[in-house]
N, C-alpha and C positions, 0 to 999 in steps of 0.2 A: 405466300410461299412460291417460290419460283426453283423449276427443273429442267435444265438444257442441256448437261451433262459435256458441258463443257464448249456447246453448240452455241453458230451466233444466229440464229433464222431471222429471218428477214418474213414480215406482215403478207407482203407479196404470194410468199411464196405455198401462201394455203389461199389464195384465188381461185374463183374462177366464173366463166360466164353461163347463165341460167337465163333459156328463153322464159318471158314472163309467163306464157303457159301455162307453165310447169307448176306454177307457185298455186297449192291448193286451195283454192276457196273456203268448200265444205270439204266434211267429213264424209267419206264413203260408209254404205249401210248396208247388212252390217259392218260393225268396226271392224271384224275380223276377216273382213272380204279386201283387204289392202293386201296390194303386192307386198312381195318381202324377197327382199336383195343378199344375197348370202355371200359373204366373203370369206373362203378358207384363212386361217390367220399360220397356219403351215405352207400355205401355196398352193397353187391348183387352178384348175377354173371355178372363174363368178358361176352361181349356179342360182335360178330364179323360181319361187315357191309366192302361196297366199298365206296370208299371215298363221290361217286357220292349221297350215300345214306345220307349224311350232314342235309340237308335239313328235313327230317322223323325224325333227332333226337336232333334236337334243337326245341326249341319254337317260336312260330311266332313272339314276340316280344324281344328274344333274341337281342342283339348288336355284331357286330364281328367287333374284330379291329385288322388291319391287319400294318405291317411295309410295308412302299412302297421304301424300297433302294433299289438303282441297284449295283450289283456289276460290281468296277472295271477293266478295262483290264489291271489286276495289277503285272503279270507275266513279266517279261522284261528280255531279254538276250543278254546280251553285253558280254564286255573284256576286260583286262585292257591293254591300250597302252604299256606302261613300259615291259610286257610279253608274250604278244598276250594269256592270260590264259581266259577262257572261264570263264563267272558269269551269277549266274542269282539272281535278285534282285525281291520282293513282298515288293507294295506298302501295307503300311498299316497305314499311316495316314500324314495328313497335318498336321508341326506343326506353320508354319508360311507361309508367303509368297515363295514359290519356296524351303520350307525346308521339307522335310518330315522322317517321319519314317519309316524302312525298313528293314526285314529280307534279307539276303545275304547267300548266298550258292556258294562255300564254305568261310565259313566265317573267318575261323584265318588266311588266307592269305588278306583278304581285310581290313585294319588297318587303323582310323585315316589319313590322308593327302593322301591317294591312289585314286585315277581316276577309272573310268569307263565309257566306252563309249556306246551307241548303234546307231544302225541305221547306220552303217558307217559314225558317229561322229554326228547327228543330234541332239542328245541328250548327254550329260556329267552328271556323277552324281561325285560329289565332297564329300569323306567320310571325315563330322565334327565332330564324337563322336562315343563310344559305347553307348549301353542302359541297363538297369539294367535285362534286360529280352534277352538282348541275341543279339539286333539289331542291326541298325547301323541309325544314323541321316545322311542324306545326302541333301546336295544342288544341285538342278537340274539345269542347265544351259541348254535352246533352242542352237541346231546351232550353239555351241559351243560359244556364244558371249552372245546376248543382253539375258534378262531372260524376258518370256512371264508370265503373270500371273497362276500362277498353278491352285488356288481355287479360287471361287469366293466370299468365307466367310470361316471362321471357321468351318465351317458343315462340312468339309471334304466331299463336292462335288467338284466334278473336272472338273467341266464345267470352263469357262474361256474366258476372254473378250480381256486382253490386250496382244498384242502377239510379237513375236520377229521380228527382221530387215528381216528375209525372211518370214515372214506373219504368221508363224506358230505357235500357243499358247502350252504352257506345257500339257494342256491338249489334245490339238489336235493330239501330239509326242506321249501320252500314247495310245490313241485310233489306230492312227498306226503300231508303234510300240510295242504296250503291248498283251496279250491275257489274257482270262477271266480263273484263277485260280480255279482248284480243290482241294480238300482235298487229303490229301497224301494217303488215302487210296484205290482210286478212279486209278487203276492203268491202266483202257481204256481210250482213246482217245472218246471225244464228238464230233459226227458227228457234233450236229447242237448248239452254243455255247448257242445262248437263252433258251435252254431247264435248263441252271444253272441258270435263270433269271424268275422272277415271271412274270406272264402275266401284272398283271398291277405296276409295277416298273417304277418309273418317279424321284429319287432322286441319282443321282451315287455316291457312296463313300463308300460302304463295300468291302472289305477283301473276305468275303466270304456270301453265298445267305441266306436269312433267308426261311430253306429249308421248315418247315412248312405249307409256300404259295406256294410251288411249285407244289400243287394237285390242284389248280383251275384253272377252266376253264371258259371260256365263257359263256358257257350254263348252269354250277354249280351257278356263281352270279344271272344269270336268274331264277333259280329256287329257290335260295334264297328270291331273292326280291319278286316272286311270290308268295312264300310262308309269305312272312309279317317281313322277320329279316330283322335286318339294317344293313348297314355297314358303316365303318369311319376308316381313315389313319391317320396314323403317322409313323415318319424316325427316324432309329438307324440304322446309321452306323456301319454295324459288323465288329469286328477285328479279328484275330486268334486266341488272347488269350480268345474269350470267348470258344473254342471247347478244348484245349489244353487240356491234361490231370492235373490232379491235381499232384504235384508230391512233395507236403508236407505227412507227416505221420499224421497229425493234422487238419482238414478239416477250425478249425478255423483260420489257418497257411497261408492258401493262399489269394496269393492278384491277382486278377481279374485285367486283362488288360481297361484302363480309353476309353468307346465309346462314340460319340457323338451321342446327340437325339434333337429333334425337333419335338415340339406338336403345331399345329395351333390354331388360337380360337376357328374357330368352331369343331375342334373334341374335343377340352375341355369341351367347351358348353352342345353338344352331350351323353359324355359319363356322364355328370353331371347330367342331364337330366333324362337320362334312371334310371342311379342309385338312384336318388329322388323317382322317380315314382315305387320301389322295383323290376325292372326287371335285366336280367341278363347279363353281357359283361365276352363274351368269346374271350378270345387271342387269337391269332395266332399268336404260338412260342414263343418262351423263350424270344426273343430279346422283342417281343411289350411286356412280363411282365414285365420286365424288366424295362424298356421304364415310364409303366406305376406306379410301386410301386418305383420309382425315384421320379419321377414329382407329386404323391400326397401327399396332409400335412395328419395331424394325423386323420383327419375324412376321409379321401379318396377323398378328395376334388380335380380336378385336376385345372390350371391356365394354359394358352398359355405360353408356355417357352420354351427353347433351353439352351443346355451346356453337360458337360463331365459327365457321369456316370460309376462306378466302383462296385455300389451293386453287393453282394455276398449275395443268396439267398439257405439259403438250411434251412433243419428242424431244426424247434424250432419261424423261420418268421413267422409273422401273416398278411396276405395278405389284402391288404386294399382295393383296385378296382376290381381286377377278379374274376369273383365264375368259370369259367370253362377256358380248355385250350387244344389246338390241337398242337400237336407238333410231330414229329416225334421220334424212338426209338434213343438214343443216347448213347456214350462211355462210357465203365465204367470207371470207378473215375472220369467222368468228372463232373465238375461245373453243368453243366446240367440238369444230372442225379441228382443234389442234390437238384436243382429246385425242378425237377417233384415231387421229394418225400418230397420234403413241402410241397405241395400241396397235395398228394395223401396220404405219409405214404410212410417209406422205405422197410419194408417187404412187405405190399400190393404191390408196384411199379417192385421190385424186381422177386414176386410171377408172374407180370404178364408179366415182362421178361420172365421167363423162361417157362413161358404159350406160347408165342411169338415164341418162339425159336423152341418149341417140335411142334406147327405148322408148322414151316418154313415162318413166317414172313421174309419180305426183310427190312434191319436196314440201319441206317445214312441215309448221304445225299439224295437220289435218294431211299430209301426204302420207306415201310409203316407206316403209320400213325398211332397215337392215340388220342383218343378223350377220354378226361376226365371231367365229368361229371355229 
């Protein structure tokens, strides 16, 4: 789905340059000791808080809805029998029973009908196709025989019931054999891998972490809920292609890789609720707006649902369920980026980039926050 509201934007024009600095390694300890960027979305001045300080600048009756995926241990490193050449494969979606989607590195040597094994043969991945984006389809085979159930639905969670002739489920082989994937720009080893995982994550199936929740803590929902805001979940499986760079010249040009989401009743119920009664639901992260201006109709209405989404949200979209959003600072030309400044305005968003920067804010994954507002 594409919204420009009549606009032609140009890729360029959500640039910009980022000392390498900046780009965060690790994760600050704790999570809720990261800066946090405030942007009036009425005007005003930028005004600068730690994350811990959430709670002082929302309203008591505010909503926060958060994504509860877990990411993956979607990193796998095998080899192909036929040459003994080293691969590494990222899981990045179920498309069927025991078939999934997957980016491959290096990928023009892995074609169509080539093998790959891991685990000293535990796992087989059998390449069925290429994909329009770059990947590869592959069929996983347990134990190199029977095939254990991979997902346990279309949600592209990777739990799993029914498993192979040595007891072991497809799922089971990933969690052994897999590791929890970073973004390429992330070029330190993670002491402790949970630290890519939101504290309260209960649905497995993203690519990569919806980093926005990765500032809370324990004692932050405590002081939420002391403070009178609500909270309610919902799951969007992240994929790579929502962080990828845009690499059309034409913003309307690009097609957004398809996630899957899953809204309960009662956070539909919830968030229907609040916005009746004229209070306010703030996202957390791009994925739950995402999530959210999917799943509702034209009055902002949401319904308990599940299925693929591919919205492509940048300026000129007229946002139907959110008035505010926390999310962290992200890449330029990305998809994003083009979010945030529908929502904010792209010189505003831009301006408060390079506000960001002249501080020494810490960006991407594992950097500081913003709260737009």
């Amino acid at each position: 789905m594409f919204y420009s509201g009549g606009l032609l934007l140009r890729v360029d024009d959500f640039d910009y340059t980022l000392p390498q600095e900046l780009i965060a390694q690790t994760p600050v300890e704790p999570r809720d000791a990261s800066r946090l960027f405030v942007l009036p979305l009425e005007g005003g001045p930028f005004r600068h808080a730690t994350f811990r300080d959430l709670p002082d600048l929302l309203r008591p009756d505010d909503l926060l809805v958060f994504n509860d995926t877990r990411v993956l241990p979607a990193r796998l490193f095998g080899v192909r029998p036929e040459t003994g050449a080293h691969v590494e494969m990222l899981l990045l979606r179920p498309l069927e029973e025991q078939v999934w989607e997957v980016l491959v590195k290096p990928g023009k040597k892995v074609k169509p009908g080539s093998t790959v094994t891991f685990g000293d043969g535990l796992l087989t991945a059998e390449v069925l196709d290429s994909t329009d984006f770059g990947g590869r389809v592959v069929r996983f085979t347990v134990d190199g025989g029977s095939r254990g159930c991979g997902v346990a639905s279309a949600s592209a969670s990777a739990s799993a019931h029914a498993g192979s002739d040595t007891g072991i489920t497809l799922a089971e082989a990933f969690e052994k054999l897999g590791r929890v994937p970073l973004p390429p720009y992330i070029t330190a080893e993670l002491a402790d891998p949970e630290r890519y995982q939101t504290i309260y994550s209960a649905a497995t199936g993203s690519a990569a972490a919806p980093t926005a929740g990765l500032h809370f803590t324990p004692q932050l929902f405590d002081a939420l809920e002391q403070r009178g805001i609500k909270t309610c979940f919902l799951t969007l499986h992240v994929g790579l292609g929502t962080f990828r760079p845009v690499s059309t010249d034409i913003v309307e040009e690009h097609q957004m890789h398809a996630e899957f989401y899953s809204i309960s009743p009662a956070t539909a119920a919830r968030i229907n609720e609040h916005r009746s009664a004229g209070k306010r639901v703030v996202a957390v992260g791009t994925t739950t707006v995402r999530t959210l201006e999917t799943a509702a109709d034209s009055a902002g209405q949401l319904s308990a649902r599940s299925g693929w989404t591919n919205i492509f949200i940048y300026p000129g979209y007229h946002f139907k369920v959110i008035d505010a959003l926390i999310t962290n600072f992200h890449l330029p030309r990305s998809s994003l980026l083009m979010l945030v400044s529908a929502l904010a305005g792209r010189e505003r968003v831009l301006e408060a980039y390079q506000t960001a920067i002249g501080l020494q804010y810490r960006f991407f994954s594992f950097g500081d926050a913003m709260l737009l507002i």
